[in-house]
N, C-alpha and C positions, 0 to 999 in steps of 0.2 A: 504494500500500500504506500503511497505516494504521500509528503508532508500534507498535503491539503486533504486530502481522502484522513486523514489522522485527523486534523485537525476538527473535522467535521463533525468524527468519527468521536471525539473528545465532547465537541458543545450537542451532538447531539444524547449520549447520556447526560451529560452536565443538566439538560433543558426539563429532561426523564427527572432527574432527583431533584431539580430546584422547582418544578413546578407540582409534586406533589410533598409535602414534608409529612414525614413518618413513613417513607417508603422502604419497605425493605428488601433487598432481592439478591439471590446468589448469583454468580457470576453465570451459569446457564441460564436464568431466566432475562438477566439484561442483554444475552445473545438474542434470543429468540425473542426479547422484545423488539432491539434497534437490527435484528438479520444480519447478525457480523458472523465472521468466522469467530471461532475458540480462539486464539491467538491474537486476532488483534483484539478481540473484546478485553482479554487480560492486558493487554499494552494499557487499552485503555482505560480501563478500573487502577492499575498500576500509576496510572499517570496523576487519574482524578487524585487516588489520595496522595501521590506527591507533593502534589498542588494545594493538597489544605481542603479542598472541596469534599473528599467521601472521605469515611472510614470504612476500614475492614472489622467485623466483630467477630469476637471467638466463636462463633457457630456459623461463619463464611459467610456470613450474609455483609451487602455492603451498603450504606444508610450516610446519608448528608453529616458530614462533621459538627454543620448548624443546630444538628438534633439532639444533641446532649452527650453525653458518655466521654470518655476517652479515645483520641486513637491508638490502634494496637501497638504502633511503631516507638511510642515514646516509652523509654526505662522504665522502670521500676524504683531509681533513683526521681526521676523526674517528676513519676506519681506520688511519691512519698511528701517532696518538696510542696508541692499543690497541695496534697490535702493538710500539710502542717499550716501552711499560709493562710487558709480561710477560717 
């Protein structure tokens, strides 16, 4: 797939999770919702949480960062720090 086919391929889940909140979906299901291949759908779930926009949750499902929780990727130092601060 080509930058712009990516790119597309990126705001078109982006549009999927920002335009319903409390979505939740494993990575097959955001295939066969936006009809990507397995591969780039993970590029692009991959990407979204890069980018701050999804989280990955421990049961593979992946849900708007803006929804509350933790994402996966951050320590366990760095959850500790948080919940000492509030």
């Amino acid at each position: 797939m080509d930058e712009i086919g990516m790119r597309r391929s990126i705001e078109r889940v982006r549009a999927e999770f920002l335009e319903m909140p409390g979505l939740r979906l494993t990575a097959g299901q955001v295939q066969r919702l936006c009809g990507v291949d397995h591969t780039i759908c993970q590029d692009v779930l991959d990407a979204l949480v890069d980018m701050g926009v999804l989280r990955k949750n421990p049961d593979g499902t992946y849900a708007r960062l803006s929804d509350g929780g933790m994402p996966t990727h951050i320590d366990s130092k760095t959850k500790h720090k948080a919940r000492k601060a509030s």
